[in-house]
ChimeraX commands (.cxc) that place a marker at each C-alpha (Angstrom):
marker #1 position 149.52,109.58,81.97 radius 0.5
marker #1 position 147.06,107.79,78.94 radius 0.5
marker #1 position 149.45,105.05,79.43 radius 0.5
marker #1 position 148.89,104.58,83.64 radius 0.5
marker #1 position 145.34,104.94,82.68 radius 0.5
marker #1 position 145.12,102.44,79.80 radius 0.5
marker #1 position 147.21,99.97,82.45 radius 0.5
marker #1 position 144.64,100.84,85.16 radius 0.5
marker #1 position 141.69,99.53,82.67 radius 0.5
marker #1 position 143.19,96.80,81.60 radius 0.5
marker #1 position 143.60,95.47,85.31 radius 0.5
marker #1 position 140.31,96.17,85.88 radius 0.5
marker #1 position 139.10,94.23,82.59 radius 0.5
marker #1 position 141.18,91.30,83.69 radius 0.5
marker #1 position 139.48,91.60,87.30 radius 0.5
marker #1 position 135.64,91.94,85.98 radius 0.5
marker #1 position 136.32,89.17,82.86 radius 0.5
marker #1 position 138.12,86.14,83.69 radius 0.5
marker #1 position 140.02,85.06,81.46 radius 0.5
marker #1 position 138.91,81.71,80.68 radius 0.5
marker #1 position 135.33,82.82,79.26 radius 0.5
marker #1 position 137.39,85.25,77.06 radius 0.5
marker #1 position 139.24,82.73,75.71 radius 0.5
marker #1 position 137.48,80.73,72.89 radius 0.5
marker #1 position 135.93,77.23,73.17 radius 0.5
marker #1 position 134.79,78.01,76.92 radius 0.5
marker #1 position 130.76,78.79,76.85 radius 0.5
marker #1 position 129.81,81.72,78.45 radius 0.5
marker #1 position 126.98,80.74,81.74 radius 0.5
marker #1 position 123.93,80.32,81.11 radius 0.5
marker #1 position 121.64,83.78,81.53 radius 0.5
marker #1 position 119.23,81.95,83.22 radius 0.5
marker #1 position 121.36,80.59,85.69 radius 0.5
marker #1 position 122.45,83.79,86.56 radius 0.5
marker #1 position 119.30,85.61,87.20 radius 0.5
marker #1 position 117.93,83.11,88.82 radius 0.5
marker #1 position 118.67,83.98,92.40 radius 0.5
marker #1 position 116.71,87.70,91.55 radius 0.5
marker #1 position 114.49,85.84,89.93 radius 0.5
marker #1 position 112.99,84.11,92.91 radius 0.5
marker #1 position 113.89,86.85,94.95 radius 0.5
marker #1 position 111.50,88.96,93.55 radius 0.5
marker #1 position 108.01,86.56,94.49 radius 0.5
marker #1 position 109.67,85.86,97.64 radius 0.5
marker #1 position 109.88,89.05,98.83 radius 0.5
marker #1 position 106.34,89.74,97.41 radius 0.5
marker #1 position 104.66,87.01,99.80 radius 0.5
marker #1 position 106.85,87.79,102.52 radius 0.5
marker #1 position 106.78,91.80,102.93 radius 0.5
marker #1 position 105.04,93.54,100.82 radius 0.5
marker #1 position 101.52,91.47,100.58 radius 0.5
marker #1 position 101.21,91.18,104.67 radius 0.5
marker #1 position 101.54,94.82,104.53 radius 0.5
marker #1 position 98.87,95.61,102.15 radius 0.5
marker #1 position 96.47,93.14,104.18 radius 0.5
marker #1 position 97.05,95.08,107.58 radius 0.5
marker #1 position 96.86,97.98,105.57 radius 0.5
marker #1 position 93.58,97.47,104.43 radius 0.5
marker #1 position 92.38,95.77,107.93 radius 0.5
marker #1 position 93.78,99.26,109.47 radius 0.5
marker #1 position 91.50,101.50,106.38 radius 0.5
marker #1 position 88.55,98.95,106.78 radius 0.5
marker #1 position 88.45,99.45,110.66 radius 0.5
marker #1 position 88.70,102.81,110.97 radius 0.5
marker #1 position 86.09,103.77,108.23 radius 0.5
marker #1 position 83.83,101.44,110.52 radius 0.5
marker #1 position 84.41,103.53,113.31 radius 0.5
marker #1 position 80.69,105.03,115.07 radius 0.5
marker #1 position 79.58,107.02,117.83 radius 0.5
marker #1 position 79.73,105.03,121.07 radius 0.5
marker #1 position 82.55,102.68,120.03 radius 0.5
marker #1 position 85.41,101.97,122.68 radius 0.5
marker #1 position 88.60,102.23,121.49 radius 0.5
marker #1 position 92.44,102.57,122.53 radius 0.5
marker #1 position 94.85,104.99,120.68 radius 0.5
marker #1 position 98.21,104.54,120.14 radius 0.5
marker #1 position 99.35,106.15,122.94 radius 0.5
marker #1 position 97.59,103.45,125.33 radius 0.5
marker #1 position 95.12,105.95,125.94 radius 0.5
marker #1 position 91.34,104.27,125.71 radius 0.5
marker #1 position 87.97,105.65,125.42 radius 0.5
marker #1 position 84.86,105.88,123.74 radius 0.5
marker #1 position 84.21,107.88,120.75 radius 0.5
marker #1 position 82.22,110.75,121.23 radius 0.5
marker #1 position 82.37,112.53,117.84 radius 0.5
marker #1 position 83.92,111.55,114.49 radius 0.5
marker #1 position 85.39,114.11,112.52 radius 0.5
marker #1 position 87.03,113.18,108.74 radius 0.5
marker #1 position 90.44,113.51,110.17 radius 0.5
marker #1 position 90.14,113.72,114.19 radius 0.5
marker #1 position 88.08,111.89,116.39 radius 0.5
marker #1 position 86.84,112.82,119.93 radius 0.5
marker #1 position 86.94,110.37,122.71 radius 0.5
marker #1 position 86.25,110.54,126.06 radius 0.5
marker #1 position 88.28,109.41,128.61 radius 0.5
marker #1 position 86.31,110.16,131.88 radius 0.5
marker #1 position 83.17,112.25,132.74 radius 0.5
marker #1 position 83.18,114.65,130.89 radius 0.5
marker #1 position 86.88,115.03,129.89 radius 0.5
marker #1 position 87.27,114.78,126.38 radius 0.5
marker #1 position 90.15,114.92,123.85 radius 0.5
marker #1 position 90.88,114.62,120.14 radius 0.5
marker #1 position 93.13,112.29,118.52 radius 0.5
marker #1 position 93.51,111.49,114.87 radius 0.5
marker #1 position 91.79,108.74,113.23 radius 0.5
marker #1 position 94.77,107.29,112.29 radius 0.5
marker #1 position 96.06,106.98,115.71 radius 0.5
marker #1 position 93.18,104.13,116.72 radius 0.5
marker #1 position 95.25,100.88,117.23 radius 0.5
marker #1 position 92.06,98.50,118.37 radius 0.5
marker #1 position 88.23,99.04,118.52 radius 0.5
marker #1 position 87.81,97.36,122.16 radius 0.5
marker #1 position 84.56,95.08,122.51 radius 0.5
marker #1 position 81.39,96.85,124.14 radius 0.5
marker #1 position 80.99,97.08,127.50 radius 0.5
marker #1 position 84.90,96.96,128.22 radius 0.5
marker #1 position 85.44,100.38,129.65 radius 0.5
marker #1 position 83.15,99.84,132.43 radius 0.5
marker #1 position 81.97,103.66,132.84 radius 0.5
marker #1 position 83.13,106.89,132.07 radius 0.5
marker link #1:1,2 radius 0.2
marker link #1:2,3 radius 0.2
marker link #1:3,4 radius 0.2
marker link #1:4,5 radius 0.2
marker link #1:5,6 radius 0.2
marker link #1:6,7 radius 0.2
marker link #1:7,8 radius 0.2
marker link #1:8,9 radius 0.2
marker link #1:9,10 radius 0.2
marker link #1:10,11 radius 0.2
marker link #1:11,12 radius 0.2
marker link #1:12,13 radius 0.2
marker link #1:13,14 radius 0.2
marker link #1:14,15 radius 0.2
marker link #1:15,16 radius 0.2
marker link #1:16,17 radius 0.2
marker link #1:17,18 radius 0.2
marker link #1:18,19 radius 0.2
marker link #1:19,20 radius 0.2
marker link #1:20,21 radius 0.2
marker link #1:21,22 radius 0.2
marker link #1:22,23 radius 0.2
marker link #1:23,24 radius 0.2
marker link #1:24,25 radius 0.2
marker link #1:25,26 radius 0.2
marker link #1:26,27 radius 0.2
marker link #1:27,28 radius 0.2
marker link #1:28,29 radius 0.2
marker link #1:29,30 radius 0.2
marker link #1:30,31 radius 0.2
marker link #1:31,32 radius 0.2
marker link #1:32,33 radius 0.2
marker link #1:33,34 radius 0.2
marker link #1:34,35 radius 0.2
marker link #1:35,36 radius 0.2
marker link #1:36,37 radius 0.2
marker link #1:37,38 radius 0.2
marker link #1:38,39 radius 0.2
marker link #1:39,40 radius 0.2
marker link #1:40,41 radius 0.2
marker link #1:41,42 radius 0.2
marker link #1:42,43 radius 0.2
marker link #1:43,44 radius 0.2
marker link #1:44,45 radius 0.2
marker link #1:45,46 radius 0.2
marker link #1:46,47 radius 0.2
marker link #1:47,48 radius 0.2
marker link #1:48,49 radius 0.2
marker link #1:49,50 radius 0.2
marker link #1:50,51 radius 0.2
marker link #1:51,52 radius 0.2
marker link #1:52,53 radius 0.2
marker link #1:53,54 radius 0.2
marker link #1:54,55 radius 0.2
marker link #1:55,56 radius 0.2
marker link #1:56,57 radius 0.2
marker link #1:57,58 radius 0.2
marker link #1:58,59 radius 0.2
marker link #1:59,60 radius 0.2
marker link #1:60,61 radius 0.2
marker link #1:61,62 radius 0.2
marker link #1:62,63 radius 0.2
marker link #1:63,64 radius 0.2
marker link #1:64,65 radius 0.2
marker link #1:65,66 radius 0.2
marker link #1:66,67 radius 0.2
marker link #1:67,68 radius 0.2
marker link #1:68,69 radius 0.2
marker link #1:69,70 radius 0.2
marker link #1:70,71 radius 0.2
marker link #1:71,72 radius 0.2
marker link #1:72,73 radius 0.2
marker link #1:73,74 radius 0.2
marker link #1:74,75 radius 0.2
marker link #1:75,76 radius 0.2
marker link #1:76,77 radius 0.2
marker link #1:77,78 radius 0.2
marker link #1:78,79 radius 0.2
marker link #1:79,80 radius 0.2
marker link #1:80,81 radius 0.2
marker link #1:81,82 radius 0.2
marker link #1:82,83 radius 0.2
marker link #1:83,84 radius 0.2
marker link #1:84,85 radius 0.2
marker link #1:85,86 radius 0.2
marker link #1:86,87 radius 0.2
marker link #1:87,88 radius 0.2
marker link #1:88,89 radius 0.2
marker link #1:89,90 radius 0.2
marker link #1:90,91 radius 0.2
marker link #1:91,92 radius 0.2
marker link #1:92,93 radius 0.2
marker link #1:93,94 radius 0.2
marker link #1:94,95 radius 0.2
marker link #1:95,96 radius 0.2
marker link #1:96,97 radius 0.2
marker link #1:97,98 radius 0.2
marker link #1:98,99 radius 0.2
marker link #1:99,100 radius 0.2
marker link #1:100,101 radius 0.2
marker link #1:101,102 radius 0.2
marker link #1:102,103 radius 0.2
marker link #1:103,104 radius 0.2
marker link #1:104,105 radius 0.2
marker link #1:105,106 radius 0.2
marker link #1:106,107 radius 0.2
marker link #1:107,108 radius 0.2
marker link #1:108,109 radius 0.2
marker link #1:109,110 radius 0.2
marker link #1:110,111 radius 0.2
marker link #1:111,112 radius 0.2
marker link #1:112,113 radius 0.2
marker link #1:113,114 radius 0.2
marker link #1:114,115 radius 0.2
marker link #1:115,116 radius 0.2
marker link #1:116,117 radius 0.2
marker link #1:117,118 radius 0.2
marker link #1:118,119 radius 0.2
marker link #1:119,120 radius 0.2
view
C-alpha cells in the first residue's frame, strides 16, 4: 500500500515539475515573469470594477443625504413622487392627492427636476 502511494506521488511530482528545470544547468523562470500576469491584473481590475463602484456609490450616499421636503423623485419600483416627509431610514412620498406611502431611502433611484410631476 506505502508503495502504490509513494508511486502515486512520484507521478504527480513528475506532472507538477518538469523535468528539465530539475535537471541541472537549465535556469529556473524568472519570478517576475511569472507573476506578472497577477501583477497587472490586480490595477486592472482596480480601475475597471472596483473604483466605478465606489464613485456611484458615493454619487448614490451624496444624493440621498441631499434629499428635502418637496423634492420629486422616482423609486426603484418606477413609482414617482414628491417627498413629503424624510425620516432617517424611510421617506414619505406622495403619489396623488393625498395618497401617500413610505419607501426606504435607499430605494430613490433619481431626484427628478422641479416641476416634472405636473400636480399631485
Amino acid at each position: 500500500m506505502l508503495a502504490s502511494l509513494l508511486d502515486s506521488l512520484h507521478v504527480l511530482v513528475d506532472a507538477l515539475i518538469p523535468a528539465a528545470y530539475a535537471q541541472q544547468g537549465v535556469p529556473p523562470p524568472n519570478p517576475i515573469i511569472t507573476f506578472l500576469p497577477l501583477i497587472v491584473a490586480v490595477p486592472v481590475i482596480y480601475f475597471l470594477m472596483i473604483r466605478p463602484q465606489q464613485k456611484r456609490s458615493r454619487e448614490m450616499r451624496d444624493m440621498l443625504g441631499k434629499l428635502a421636503k418637496g423634492d420629486e423623485v422616482v423609486i426603484t419600483g418606477g413609482l414617482a413622487g414628491r417627498v413629503a416627509a424624510i425620516g432617517e431610514v424611510y421617506l414619505t412620498l406622495e403619489i396623488a392627492d393625498n395618497v401617500l406611502v413610505k419607501a426606504q431611502k435607499s430605494a430613490v433611484a433619481s431626484v427628478l427636476p422641479k416641476g416634472t410631476l405636473k400636480s399631485l
